[in-house]
C-alpha positions as CSV (number, residue, x, y, z in Angstrom):
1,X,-33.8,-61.4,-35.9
2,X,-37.0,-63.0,-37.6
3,X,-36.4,-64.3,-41.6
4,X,-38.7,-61.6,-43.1
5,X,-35.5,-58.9,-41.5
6,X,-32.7,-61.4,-42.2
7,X,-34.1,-61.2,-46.3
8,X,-34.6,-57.7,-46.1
9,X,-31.0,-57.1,-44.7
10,X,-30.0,-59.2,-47.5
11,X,-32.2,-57.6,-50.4
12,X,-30.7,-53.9,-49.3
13,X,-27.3,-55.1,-49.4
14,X,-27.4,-56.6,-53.1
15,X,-29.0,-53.5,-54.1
16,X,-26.4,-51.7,-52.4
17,X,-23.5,-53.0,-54.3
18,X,-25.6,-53.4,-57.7
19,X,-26.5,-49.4,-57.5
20,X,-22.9,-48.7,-56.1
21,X,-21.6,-50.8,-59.4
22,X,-23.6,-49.3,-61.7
23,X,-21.4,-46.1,-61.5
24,X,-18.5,-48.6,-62.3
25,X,-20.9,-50.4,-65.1
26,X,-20.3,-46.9,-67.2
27,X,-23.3,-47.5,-69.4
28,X,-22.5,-51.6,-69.3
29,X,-19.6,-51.1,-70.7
30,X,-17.6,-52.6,-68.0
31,X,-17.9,-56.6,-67.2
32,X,-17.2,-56.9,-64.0
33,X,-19.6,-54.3,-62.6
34,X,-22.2,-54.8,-65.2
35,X,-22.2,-58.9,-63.8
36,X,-22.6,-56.8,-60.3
37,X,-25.2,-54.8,-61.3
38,X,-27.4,-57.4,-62.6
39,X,-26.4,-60.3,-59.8
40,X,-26.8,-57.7,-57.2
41,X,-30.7,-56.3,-58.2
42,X,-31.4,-60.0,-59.0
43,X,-30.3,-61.3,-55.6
44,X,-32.2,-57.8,-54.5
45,X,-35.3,-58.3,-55.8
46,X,-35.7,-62.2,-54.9
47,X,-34.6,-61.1,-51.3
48,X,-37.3,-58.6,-51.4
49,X,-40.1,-60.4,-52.7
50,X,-39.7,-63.3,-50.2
51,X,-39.4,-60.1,-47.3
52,X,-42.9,-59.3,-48.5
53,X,-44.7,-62.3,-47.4
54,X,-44.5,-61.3,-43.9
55,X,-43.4,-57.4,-43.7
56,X,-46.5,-55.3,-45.4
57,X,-45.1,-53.4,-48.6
58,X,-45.5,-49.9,-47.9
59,X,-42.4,-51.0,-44.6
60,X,-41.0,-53.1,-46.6
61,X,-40.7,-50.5,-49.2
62,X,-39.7,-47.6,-46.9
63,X,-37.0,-49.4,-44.6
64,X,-35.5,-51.2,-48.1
65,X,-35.4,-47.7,-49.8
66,X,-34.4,-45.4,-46.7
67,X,-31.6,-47.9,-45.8
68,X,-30.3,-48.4,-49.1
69,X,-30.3,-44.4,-49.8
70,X,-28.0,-43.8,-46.6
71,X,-26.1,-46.8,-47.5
72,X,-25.4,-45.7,-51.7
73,X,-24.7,-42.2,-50.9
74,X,-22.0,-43.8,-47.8
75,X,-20.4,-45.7,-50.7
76,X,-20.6,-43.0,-52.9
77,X,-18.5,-40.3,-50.6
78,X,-16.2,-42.9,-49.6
79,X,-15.4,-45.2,-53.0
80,X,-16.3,-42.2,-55.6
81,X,-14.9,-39.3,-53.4
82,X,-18.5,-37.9,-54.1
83,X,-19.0,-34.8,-51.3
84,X,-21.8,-34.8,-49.1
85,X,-22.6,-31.3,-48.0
86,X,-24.5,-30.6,-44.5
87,X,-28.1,-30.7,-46.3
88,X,-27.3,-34.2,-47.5
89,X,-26.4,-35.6,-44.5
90,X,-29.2,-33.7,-42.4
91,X,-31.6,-35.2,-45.2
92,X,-30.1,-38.6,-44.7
93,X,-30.1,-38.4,-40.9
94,X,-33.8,-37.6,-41.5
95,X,-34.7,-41.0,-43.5
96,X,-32.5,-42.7,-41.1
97,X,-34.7,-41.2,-38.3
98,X,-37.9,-42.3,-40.2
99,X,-37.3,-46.1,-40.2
100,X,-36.2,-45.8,-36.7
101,X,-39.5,-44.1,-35.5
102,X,-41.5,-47.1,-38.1
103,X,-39.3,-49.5,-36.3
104,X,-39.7,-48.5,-32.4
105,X,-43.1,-47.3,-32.7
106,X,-45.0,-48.7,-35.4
107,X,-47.4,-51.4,-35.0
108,X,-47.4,-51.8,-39.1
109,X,-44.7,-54.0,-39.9
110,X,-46.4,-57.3,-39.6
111,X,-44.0,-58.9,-37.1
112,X,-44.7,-58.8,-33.2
């Protein structure tokens, strides 16, 4: 896996768990997941902005955002008990297909 994927891997998964705690934050009210919220989109955003000196930021942008939608809306129905009803999960499958075809076919993202 080249560096520019390892840091975006990492940059999706700290704003995974720092959107996923924000719930938990309840308007910052809550330490613990207002620490999480700002430590995660802090470890997010470094992660991403080192992911941009290779990957171009329209990929960068598109796999960070598609991946992390699927991935929030995954904690969302399984830690909040929030439904996902067929739409949603067509609509996800669709952004999920999107950064598979930019992926496989693409010869945008900057790394051969």
């Amino acid at each position: 896996m080249p560096k520019a994927y390892l840091y975006l891997l990492i940059a999706i998964v700290g704003e995974v768990i720092a959107t996923s705690a924000l719930k938990a934050a309840d308007g910052f009210s809550q330490t613990i997941p207002s620490i999480l919220v700002v430590v995660g989109y802090g470890v997010a955003f470094y992660y991403l902005s080192l992911t941009l000196k290779t990957i171009p930021l329209g990929i960068t942008y598109a796999v960070w955002s598609g991946v992390g939608i699927f991935a929030v809306s995954i904690v969302g129905w399984v830690y909040y008990r929030q439904p996902l009803d067929i739409a949603a999960i067509a609509g996800m499958a669709m952004i999920l297909g999107g950064v598979l075809v930019i992926h496989l076919f693409s010869n945008s993202t900057g790394i051969h």
